[in-house]
N, C-alpha and C positions, 0 to 999 in steps of 0.2 A: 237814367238807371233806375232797376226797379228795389226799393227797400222794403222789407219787415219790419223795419224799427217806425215807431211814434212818432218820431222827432224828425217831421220832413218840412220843416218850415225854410225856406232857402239860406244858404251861407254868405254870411257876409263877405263876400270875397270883392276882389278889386274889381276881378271880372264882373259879380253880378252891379257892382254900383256903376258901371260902365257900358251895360250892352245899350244897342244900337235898332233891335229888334221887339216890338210888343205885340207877344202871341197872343190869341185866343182860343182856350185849348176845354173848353169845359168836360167834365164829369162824364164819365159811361153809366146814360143813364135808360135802363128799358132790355128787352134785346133786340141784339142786333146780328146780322148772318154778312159774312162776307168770306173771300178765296182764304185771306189770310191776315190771323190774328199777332200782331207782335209785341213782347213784354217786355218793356223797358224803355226810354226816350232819354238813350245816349248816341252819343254819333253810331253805333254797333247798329240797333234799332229806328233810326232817324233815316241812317245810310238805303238799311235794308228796304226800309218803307219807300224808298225813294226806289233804285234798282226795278221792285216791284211793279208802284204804279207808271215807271214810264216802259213796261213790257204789258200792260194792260190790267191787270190785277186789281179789284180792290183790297183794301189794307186797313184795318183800326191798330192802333197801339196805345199799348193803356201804359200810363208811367206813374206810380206810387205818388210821385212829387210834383215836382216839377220838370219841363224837358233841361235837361243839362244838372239835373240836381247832385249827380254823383257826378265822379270822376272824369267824364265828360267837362262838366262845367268849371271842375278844380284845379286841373295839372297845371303843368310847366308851363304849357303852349311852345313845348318843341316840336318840332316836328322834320325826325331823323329817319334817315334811310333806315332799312331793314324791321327783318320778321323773327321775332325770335333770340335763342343764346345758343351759340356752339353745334350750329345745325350739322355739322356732318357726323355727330354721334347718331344721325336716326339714319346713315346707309346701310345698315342690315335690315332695316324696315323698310324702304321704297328706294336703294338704291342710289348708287354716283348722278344719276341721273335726275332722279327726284330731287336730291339735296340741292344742286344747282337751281331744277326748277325754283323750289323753296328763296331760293337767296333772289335769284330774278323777278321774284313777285315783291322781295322786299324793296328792290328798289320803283317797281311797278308802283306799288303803293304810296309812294309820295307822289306820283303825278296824280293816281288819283285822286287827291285832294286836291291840289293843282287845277286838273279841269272841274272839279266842281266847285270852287270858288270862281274862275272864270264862265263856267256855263250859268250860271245864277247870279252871276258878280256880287257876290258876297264880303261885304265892305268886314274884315276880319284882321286889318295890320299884318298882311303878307309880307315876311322881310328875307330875304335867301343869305345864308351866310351862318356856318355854324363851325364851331369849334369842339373837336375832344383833346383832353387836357390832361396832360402827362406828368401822372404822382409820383414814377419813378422811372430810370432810364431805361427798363425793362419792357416800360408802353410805348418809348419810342419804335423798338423794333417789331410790339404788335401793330403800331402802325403803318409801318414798310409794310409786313406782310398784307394790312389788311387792303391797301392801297395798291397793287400787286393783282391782289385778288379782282378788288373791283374793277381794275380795265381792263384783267380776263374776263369778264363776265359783261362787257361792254360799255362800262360806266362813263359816261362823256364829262362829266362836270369836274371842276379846276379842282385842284385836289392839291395842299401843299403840304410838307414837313416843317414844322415851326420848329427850330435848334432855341436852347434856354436862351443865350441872349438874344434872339427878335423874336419870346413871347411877349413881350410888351407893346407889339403891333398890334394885337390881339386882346390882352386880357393886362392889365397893370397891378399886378401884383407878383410877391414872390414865392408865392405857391409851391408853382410849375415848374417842370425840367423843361419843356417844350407841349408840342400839341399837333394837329392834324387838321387844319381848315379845310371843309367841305362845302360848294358854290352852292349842291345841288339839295341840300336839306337848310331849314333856316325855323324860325319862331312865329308864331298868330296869337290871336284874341280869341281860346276856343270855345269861351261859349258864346258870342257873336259868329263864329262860325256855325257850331252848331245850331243857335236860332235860327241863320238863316239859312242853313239847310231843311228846317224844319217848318218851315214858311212856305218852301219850296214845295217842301211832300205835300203843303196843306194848297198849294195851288196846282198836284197833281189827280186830288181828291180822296189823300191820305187823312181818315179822320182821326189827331190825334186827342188823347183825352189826359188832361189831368187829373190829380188828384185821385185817381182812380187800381190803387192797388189790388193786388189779384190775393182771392183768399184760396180759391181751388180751381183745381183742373178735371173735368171730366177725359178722360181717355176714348177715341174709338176711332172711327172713321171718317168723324166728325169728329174736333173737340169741341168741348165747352168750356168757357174760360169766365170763372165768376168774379164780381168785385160788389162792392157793398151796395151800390149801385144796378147794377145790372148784367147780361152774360154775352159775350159774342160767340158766336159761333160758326167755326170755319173748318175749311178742308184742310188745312195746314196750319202751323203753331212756331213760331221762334223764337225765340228764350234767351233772352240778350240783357240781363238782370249784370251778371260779370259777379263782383265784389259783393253784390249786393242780391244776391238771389235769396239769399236764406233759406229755407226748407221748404220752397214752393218744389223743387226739382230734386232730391237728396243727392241722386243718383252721379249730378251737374257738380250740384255747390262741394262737399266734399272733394272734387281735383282741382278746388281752386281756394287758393291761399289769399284773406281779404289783409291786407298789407297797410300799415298806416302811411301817408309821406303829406309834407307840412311844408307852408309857403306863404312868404314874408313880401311886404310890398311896402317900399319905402316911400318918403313923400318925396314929393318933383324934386329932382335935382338941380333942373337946368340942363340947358345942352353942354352946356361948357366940363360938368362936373360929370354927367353924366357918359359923355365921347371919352372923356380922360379915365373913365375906367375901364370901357369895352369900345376902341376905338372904331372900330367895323362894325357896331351894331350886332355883332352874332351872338347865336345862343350857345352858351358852354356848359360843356359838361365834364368830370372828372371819371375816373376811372374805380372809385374804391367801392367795396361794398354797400356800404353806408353814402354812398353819393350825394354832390353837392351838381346841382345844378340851376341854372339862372340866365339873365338875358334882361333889358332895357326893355319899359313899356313905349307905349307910343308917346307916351305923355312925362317921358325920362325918369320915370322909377325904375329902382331896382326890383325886379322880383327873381326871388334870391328860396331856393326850395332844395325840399332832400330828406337825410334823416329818415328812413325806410326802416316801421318798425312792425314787426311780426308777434310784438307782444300780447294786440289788441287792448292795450292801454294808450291812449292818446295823452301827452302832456297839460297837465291844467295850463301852462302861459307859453303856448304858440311859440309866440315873439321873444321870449326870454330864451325860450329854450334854441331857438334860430339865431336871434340876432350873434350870440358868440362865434356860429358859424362863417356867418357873412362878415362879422371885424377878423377872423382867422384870413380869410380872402382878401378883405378890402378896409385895413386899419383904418384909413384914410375916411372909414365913413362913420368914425366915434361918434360925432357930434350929430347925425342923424337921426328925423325920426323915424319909428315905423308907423306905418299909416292904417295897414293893413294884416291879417293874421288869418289864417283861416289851411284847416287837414281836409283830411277824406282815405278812402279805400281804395287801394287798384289791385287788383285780382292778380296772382305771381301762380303758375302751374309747379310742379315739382321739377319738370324738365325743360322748364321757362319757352315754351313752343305756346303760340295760340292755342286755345285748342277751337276747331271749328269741324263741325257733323252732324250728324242727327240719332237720334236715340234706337239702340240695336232692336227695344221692346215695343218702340212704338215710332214708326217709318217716318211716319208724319209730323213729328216735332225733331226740329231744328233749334241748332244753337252755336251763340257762339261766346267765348270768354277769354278768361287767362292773358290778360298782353304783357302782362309784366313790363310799365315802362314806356313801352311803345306804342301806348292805347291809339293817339293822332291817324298812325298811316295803316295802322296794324287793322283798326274796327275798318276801315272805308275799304281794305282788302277782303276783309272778311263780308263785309255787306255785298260786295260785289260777287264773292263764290258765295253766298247764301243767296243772293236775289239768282244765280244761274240754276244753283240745286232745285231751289224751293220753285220755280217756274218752268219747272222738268226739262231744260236745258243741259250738253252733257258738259261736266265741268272737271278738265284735268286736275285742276287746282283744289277744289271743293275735294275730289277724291286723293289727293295728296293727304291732304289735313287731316282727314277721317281717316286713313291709315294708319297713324300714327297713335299707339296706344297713350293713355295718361293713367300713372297712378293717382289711389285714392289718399289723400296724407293718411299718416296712422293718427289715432290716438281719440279722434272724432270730432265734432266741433269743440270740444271745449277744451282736449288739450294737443291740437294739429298748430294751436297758433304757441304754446312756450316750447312745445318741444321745436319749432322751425327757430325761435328765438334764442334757444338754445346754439342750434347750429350757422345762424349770422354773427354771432359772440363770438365762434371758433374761425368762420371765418374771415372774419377784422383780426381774431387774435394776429392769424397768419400774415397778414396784411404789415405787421409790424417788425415780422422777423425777415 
């Protein structure tokens, strides 16, 4: 992901003291000319670079930090069906028809990641097996309908109704009313994923660059894309910054809300302590605003994440501010340490949709952002209708996206992030009554 902020030195996360991958990614240094330049080195930008050079394209991408240094490298490592929130509010914009499309791709989008972990066998702790988690008897019946819906829509994968007394097959605590186990989504190690998609690009003759933040764009026919270092220059441009664009793009960053969410990583359990909290290995997730969600590393920690904050103040103690979440879940793990701590940014649109298209003033920059949540299956969707648009390919999907308007938040950068925190306050209030 691409930053403006100073402070790009990597996060101590579980993932980074973990990965499996050692890139060599040096500096944009001189210029340089190729088909197509891309900004940011999260899976959005990694994917697209990929898409690209195996249709023949060359590619540079310049990434601020490190690859996987935002939200790429931080989340959950869930990785859930679907594209988006409450998609059939846009069929007066592309139709009964479109909406479906839309929902079809969401489920399209976890195989993609599926074959590209098997096409490059990318050693990432693939585990299938995911649970939503019912905070009130109210989610049960969104669950019928939503389980309804998906084998209208051709969904093959085992699909169960957990009733309150056998959620304890599932998740051991007393949280839950029940829950909704799904075969066909499940949890990974996403920035070993992502490394080694990005290993990938680089033995497709993707040159990616670290360290190499963009301070301006030339606009035309060509752009030009500068960095402290040096400039590329190409026929085409895509802008896959998400959370973390800041005012390279105004036009961009302004419909996209940069969102805090925070995640705790316990020390080993054991197999014994750790099957006795999530006995199926699945990744869970709850249904509230402020969502709690979590899943077993491969090495039986907890990582245990949530707490979605719009304030743009991050908690000075991670772990403190987490751990009460996770003893709320799982009392049983008072005596626990935490091992790990570590936030980050993920991009939330106003009308929680991707947004993915290319700029009305200028044809030739592409972009894609906004996943609100579902960055995993949502970016490898999007890299797939950006590598079809960007390589003049005609793309239903690509023009689906791009149909779909997005507002600009009010109020500007500096007050788009209290007034949204405003309106997460109101509703959790609701949450309650």
């Amino acid at each position: 992901m691409l930053s403006q902020s100073p402070q790009l030195t990597p996060v101590p996360s579980w993932y980074r003291a973990t990965t499996n991958v050692d890139l060599t990614c040096p500096p944009l240094a001189g210029a340089v000319e190729a088909d197509v330049c891309i900004v940011g080195g999260g899976f959005t930008g990694v994917n697209t670079a990929i898409e690209l050079a195996e249709r023949g394209l060359s590619v540079v991408l310049l990434e601020a930090s490190h690859i996987g240094w935002g939200a790429s490298g931080r989340n959950g490592g869930q990785l859930i069906r679907g594209v988006g929130h409450g998609l059939d509010q846009f069929t007066n914009v592309i139709g009964a028809q479109g909406v479906r499309d839309l929902k079809l791709m969401g489920l399209e989008a976890v195989q993609l990641v599926k074959g590209r972990v098997e096409q490059y066998a990318i050693d990432c702790n693939l585990v299938w097996g995911y649970c939503d988690l019912a905070n009130k008897a109210q989610h049960m019946d969104d669950f019928q309908a939503d389980k309804e819906e998906l084998r209208s829509l051709g969904y093959q994968h085992e699909m169960r109704l957990i009733a309150r007394e056998d959620i304890r097959q599932v998740v051991n605590s007393d949280f839950y009313v029940g829950g909704m186990t799904d075969m066909g989504s499940g949890h990974l190690h996403p920035l070993n994923l992502l490394l080694g998609e990005a290993a990938a690009a680089q033995q497709l003759g993707v040159q990616l660059c670290e360290n190499s933040r963009v301070t301006r764009i030339e606009h035309g026919s060509r752009v030009k894309v500068h960095t402290a270092g040096g400039t590329v220059t190409a026929g085409q441009l895509v802008l896959a910054g998400n959370a973390y664009l800041g005012d390279l793009q105004p036009q961009l960053s302004g419909k996209v809300l940069p969102a805090g969410s925070y995640v705790i990583a316990t020390e080993p359990l054991g197999e014994d302590l750790a099957r006795s909290l999530i006995p199926q290995n699945m990744a869970l997730c709850d249904q509230r605003v402020a969502l709690d969600y979590y899943r077993l590393s491969a090495d039986n920690r907890l990582i245990f994440g949530g707490a979605c904050h719009y304030s743009g103040r991050d908690p000075k103690d991670i772990a403190g501010y987490m751990r009460p979440k996770m003893l709320r879940v799982f009392p049983q793990l008072a005596q626990t340490r935490i091992e790990y701590q570590w936030g980050g940014m993920i991009g939330i649109g106003a009308n929680r949709l991707p947004q993915v298209g290319k700029l009305a003033d200028h044809p030739n920059v592409f972009y894609a952002q906004a996943y609100a949540g579902h960055g995993i299956n949502a970016t490898h969707l999007a890299a797939k209708l950006l590598g079809e648009a960007v390589s003049g390919q005609a793309s239903h999907g690509f023009e689906l996206f791009d149909r779909v308007p997005h507002m600009t938040f009010p109020g500007g950068k500096h007050l788009r992030a209290p007034l949204l925190a405003l309106g997460m306050a109101w509703e959790q209030m609701k949450e309650v009554f």
